[in-house]
Biopython code that builds the backbone (N, CA, C, O; Angstrom):
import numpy as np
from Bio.PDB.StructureBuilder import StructureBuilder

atoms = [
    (1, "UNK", "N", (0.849, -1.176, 0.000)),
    (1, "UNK", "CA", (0.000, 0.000, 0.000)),
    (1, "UNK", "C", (0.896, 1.241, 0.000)),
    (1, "UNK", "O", (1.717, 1.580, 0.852)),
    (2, "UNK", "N", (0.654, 1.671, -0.818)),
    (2, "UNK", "CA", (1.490, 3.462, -0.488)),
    (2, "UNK", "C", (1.250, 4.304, -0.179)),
    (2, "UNK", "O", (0.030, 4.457, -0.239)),
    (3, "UNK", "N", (2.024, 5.538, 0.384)),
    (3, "UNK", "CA", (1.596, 6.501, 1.554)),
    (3, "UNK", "C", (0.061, 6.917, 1.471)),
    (3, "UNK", "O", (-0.791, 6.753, 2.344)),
    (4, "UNK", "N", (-0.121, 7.623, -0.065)),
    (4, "UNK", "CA", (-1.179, 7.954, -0.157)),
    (4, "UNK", "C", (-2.592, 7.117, -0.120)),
    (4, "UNK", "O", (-3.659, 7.616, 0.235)),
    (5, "UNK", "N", (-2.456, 6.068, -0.449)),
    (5, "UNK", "CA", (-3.568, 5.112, -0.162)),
    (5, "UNK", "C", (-3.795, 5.381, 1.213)),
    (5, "UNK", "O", (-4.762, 6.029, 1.615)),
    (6, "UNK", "N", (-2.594, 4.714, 2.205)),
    (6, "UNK", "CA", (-2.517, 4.644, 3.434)),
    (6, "UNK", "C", (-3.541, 5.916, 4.411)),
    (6, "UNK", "O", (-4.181, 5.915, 5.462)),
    (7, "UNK", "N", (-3.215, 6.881, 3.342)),
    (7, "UNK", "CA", (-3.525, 8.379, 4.090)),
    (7, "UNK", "C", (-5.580, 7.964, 4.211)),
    (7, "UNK", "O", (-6.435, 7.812, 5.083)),
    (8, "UNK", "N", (-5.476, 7.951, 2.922)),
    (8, "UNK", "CA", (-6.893, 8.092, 2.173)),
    (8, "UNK", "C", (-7.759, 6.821, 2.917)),
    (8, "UNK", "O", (-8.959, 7.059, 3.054)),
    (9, "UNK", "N", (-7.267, 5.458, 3.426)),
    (9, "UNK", "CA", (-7.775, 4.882, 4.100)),
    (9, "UNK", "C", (-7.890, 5.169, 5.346)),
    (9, "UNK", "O", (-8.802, 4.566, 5.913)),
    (10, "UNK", "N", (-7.195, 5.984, 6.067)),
    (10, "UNK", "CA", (-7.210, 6.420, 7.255)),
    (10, "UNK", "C", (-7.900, 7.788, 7.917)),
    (10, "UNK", "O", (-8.122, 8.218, 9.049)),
    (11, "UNK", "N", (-8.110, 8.228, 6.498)),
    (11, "UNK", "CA", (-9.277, 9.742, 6.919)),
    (11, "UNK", "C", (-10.538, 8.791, 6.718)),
    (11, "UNK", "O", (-11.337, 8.698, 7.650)),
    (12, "UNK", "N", (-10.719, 8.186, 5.712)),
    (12, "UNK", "CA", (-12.176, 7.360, 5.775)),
    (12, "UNK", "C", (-12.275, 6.590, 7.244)),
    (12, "UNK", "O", (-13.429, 6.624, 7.672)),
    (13, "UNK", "N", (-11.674, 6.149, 7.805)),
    (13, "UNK", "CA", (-11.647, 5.749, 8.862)),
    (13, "UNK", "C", (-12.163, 6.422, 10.112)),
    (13, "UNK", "O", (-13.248, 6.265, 10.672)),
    (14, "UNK", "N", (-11.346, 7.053, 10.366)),
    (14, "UNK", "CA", (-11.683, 8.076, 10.923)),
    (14, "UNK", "C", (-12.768, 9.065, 10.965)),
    (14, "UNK", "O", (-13.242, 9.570, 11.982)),
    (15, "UNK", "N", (-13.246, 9.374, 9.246)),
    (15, "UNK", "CA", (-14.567, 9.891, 9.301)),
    (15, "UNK", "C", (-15.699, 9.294, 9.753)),
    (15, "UNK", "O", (-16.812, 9.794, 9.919)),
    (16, "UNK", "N", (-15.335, 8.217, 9.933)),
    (16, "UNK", "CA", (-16.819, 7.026, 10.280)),
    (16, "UNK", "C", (-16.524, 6.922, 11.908)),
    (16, "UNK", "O", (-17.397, 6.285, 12.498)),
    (17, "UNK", "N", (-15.402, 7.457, 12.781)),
    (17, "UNK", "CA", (-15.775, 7.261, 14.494)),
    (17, "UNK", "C", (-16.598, 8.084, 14.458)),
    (17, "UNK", "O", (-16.783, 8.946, 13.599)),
    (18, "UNK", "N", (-17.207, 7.853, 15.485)),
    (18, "UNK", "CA", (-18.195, 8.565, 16.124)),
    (18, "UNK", "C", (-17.586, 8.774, 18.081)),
    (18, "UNK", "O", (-18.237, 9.449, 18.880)),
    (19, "UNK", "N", (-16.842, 8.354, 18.296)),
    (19, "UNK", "CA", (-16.528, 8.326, 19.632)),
    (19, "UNK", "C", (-15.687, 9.201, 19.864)),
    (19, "UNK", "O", (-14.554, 8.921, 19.473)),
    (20, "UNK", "N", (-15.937, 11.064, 20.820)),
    (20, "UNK", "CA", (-15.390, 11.774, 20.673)),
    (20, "UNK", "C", (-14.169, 11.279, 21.697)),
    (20, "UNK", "O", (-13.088, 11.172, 21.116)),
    (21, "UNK", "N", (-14.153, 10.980, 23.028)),
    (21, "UNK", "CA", (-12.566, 10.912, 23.422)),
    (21, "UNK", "C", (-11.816, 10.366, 22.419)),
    (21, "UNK", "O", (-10.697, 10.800, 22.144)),
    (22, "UNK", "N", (-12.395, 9.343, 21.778)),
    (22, "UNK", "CA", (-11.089, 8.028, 20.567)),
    (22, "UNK", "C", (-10.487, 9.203, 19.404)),
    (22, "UNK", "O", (-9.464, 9.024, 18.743)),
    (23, "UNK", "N", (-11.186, 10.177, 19.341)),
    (23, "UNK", "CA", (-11.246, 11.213, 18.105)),
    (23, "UNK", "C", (-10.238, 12.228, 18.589)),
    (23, "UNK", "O", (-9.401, 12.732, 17.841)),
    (24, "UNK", "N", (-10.385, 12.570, 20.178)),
    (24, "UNK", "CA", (-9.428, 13.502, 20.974)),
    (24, "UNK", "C", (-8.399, 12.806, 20.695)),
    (24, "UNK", "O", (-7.714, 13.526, 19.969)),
    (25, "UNK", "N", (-7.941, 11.933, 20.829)),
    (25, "UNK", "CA", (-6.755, 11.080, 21.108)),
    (25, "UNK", "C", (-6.085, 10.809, 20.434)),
    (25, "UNK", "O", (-4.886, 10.585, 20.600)),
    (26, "UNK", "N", (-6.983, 10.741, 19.082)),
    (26, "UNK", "CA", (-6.238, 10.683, 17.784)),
    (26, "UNK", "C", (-5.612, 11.987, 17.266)),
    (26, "UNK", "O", (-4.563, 11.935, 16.624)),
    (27, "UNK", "N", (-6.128, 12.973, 17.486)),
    (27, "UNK", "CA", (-5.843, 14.469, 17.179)),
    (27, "UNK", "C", (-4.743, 14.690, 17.996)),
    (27, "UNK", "O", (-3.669, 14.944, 17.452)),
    (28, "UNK", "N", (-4.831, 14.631, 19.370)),
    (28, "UNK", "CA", (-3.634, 14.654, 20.168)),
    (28, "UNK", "C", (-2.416, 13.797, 19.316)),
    (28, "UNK", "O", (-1.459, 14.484, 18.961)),
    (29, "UNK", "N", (-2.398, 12.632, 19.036)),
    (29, "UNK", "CA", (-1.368, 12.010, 18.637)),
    (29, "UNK", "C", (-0.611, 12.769, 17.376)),
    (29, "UNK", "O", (0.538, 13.191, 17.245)),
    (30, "UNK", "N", (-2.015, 12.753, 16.323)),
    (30, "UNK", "CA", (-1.702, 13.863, 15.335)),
    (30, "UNK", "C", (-0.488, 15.146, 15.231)),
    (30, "UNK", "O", (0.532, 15.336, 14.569)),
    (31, "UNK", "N", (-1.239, 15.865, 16.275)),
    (31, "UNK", "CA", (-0.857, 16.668, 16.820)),
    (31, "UNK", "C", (0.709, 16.859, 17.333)),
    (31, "UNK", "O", (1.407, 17.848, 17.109)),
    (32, "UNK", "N", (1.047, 15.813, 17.988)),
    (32, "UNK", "CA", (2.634, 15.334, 18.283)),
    (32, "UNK", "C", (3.416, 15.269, 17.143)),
    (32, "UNK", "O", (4.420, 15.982, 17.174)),
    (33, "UNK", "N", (3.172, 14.392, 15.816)),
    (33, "UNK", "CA", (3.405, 14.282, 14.738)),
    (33, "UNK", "C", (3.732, 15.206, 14.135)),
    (33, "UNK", "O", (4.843, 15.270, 13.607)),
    (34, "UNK", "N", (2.942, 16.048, 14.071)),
    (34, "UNK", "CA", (2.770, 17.452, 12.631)),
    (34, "UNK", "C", (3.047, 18.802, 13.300)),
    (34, "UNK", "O", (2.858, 19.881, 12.739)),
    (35, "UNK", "N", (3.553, 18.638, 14.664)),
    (35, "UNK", "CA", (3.601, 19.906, 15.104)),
    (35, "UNK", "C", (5.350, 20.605, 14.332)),
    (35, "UNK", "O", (6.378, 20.006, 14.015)),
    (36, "UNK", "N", (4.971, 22.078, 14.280)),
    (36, "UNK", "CA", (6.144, 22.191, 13.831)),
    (36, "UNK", "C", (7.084, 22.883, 14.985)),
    (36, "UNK", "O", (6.483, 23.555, 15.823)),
    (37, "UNK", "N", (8.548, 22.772, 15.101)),
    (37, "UNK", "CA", (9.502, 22.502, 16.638)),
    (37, "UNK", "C", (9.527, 23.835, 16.113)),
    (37, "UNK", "O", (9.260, 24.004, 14.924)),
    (38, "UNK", "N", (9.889, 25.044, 17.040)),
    (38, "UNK", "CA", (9.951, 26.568, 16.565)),
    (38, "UNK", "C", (10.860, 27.092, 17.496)),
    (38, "UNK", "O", (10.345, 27.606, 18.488)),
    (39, "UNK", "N", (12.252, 27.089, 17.413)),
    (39, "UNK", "CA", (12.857, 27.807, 18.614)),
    (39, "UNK", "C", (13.403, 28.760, 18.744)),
    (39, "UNK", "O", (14.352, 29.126, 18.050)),
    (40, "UNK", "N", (12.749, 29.558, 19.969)),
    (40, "UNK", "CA", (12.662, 31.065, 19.973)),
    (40, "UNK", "C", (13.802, 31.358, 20.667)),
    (40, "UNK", "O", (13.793, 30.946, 21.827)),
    (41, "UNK", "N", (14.573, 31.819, 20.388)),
    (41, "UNK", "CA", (15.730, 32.642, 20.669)),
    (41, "UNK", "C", (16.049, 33.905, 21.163)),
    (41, "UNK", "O", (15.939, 34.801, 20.326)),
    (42, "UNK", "N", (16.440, 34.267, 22.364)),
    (42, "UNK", "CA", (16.591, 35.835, 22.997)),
    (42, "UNK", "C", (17.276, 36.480, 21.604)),
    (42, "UNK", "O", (17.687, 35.773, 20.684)),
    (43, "UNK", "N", (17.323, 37.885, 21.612)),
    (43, "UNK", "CA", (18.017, 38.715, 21.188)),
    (43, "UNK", "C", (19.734, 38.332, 21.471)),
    (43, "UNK", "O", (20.478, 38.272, 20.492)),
    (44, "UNK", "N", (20.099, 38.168, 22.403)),
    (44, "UNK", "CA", (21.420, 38.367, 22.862)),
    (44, "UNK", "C", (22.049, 37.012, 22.196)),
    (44, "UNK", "O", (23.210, 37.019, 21.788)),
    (45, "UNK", "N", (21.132, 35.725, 22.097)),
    (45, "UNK", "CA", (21.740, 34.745, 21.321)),
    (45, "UNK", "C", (21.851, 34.558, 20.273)),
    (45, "UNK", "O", (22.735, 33.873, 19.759)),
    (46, "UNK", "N", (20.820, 35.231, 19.628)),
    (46, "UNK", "CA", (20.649, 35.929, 18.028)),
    (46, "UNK", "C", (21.799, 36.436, 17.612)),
    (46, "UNK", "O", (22.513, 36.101, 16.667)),
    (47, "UNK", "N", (21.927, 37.375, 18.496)),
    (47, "UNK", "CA", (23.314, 37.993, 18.165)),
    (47, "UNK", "C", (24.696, 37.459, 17.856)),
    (47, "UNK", "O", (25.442, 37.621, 16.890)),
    (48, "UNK", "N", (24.825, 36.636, 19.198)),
    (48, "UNK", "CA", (26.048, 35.795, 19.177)),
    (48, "UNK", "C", (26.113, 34.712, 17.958)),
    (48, "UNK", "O", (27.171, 34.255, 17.527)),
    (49, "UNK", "N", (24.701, 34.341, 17.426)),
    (49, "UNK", "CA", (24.909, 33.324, 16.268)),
    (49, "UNK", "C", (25.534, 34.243, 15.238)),
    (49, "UNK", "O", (26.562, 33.879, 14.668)),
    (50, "UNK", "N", (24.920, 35.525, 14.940)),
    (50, "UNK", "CA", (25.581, 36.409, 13.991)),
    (50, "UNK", "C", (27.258, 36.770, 13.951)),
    (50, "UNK", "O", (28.078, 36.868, 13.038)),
    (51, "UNK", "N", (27.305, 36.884, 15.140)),
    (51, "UNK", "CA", (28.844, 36.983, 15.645)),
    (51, "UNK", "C", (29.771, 36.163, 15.093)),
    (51, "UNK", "O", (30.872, 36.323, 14.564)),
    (52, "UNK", "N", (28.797, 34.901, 15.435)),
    (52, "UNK", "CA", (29.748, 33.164, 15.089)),
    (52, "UNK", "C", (30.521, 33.377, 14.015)),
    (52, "UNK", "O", (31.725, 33.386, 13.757)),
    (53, "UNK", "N", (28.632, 33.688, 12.979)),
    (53, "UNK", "CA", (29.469, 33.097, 11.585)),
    (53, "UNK", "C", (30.223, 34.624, 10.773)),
    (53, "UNK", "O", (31.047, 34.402, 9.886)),
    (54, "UNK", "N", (29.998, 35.635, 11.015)),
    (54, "UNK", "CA", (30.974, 36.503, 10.634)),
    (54, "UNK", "C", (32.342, 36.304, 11.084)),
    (54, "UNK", "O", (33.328, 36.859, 10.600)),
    (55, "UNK", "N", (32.331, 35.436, 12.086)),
    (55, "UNK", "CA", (34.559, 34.965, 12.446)),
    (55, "UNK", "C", (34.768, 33.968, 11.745)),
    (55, "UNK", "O", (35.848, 33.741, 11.198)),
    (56, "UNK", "N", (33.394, 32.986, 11.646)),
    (56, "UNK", "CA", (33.984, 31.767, 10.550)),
    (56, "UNK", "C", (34.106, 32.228, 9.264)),
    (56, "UNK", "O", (34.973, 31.721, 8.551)),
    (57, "UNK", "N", (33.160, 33.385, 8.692)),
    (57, "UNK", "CA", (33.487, 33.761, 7.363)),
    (57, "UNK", "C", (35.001, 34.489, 7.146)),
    (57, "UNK", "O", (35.712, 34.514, 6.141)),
    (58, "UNK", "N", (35.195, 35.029, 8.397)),
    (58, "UNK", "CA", (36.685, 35.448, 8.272)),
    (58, "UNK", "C", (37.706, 34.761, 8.764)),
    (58, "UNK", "O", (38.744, 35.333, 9.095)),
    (59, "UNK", "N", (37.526, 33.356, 8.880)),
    (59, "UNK", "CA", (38.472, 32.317, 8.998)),
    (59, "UNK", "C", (38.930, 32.299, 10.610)),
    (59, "UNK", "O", (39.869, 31.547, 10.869)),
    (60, "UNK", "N", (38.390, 33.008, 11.635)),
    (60, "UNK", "CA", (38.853, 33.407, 12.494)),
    (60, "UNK", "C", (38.066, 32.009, 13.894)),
    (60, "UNK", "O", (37.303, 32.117, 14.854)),
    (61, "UNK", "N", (38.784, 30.892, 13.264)),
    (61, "UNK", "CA", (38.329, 29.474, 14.249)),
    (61, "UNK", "C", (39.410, 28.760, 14.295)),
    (61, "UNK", "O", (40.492, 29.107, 13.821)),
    (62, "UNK", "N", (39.112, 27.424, 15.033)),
    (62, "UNK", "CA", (40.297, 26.245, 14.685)),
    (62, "UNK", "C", (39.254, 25.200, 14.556)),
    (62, "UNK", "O", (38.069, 25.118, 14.880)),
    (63, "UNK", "N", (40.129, 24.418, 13.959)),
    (63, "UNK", "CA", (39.504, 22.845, 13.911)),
    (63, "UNK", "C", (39.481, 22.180, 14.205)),
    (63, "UNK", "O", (40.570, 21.785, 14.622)),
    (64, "UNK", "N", (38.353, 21.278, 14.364)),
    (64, "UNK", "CA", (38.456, 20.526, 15.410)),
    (64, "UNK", "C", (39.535, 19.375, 15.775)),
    (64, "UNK", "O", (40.021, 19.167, 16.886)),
    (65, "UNK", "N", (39.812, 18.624, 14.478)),
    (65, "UNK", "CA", (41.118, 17.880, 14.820)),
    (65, "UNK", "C", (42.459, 18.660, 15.434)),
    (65, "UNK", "O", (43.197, 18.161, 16.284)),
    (66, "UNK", "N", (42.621, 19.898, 14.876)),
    (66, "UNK", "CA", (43.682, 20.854, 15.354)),
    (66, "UNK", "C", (43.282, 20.838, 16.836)),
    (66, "UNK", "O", (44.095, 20.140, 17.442)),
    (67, "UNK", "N", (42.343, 21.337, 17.653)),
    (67, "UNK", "CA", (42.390, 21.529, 18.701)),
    (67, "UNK", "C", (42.675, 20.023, 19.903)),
    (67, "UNK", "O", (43.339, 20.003, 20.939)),
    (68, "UNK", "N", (41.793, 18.780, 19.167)),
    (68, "UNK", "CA", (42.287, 17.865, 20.243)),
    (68, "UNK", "C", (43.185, 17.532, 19.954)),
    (68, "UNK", "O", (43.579, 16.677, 20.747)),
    (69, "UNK", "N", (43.939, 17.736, 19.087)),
    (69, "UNK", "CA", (45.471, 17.531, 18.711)),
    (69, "UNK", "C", (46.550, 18.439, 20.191)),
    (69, "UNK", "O", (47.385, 17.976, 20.968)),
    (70, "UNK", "N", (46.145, 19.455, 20.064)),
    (70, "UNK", "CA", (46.545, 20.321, 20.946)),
    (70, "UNK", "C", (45.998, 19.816, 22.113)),
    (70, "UNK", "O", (46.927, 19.367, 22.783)),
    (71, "UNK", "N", (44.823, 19.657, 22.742)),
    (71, "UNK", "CA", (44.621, 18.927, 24.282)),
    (71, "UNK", "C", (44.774, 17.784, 23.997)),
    (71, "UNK", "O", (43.699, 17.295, 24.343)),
    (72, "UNK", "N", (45.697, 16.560, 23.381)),
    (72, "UNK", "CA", (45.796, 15.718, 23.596)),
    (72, "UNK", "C", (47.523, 15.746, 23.914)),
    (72, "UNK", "O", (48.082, 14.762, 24.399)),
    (73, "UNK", "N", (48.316, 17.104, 23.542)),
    (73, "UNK", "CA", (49.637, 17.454, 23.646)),
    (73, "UNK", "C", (49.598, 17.890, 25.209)),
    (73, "UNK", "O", (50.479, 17.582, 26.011)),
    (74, "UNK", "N", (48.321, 18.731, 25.551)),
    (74, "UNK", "CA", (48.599, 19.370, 26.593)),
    (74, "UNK", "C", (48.310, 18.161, 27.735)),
    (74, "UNK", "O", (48.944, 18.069, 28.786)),
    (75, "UNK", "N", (47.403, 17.400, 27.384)),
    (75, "UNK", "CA", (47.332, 16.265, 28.712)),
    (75, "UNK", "C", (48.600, 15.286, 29.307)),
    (75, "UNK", "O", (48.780, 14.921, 30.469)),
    (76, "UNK", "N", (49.636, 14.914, 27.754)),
    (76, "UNK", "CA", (50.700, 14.608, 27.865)),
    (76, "UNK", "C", (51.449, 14.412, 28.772)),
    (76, "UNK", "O", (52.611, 14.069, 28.550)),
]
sb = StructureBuilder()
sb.init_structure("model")
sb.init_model(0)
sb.init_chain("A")
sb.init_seg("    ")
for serial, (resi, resn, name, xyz) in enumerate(atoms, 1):
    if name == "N":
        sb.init_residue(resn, " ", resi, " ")
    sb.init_atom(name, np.array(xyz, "f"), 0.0, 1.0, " ", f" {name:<3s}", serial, name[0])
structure = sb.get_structure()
């Protein structure tokens, strides 16, 4: 069966409960599914993401192998 069948058998389904908690429950589940994740961010972290990538655009990082290279010298 493919998605869309799947879909199309499952709203018919559904259109035929009649039992509102079973109907809540399903919506709730729904709901978990299709929600979309939205993360809101202060100003001040906004910022700092802007910050980030204007030093990475100016090359101004290290890498990561470079650095545990270096704490693996310094644990030595």
């Amino acid at each position: 069966m493919t998605t869309v069948q799947i879909k199309k058998a499952v709203i018919k389904k559904i259109s035929e409960i009649e039992d509102k908690s079973f109907l809540e429950a399903i919506n709730t589940i729904l709901d978990l599914k299709t929600e979309t994740k939205v993360l809101h961010l202060s100003k001040e972290i906004r910022d700092e993401i802007i910050a980030s990538r204007e030093e990475i655009q100016q090359g101004q990082f290290v890498k990561n192998e470079v650095l545990e290279k270096e704490l693996d010298e310094w644990l030595s």
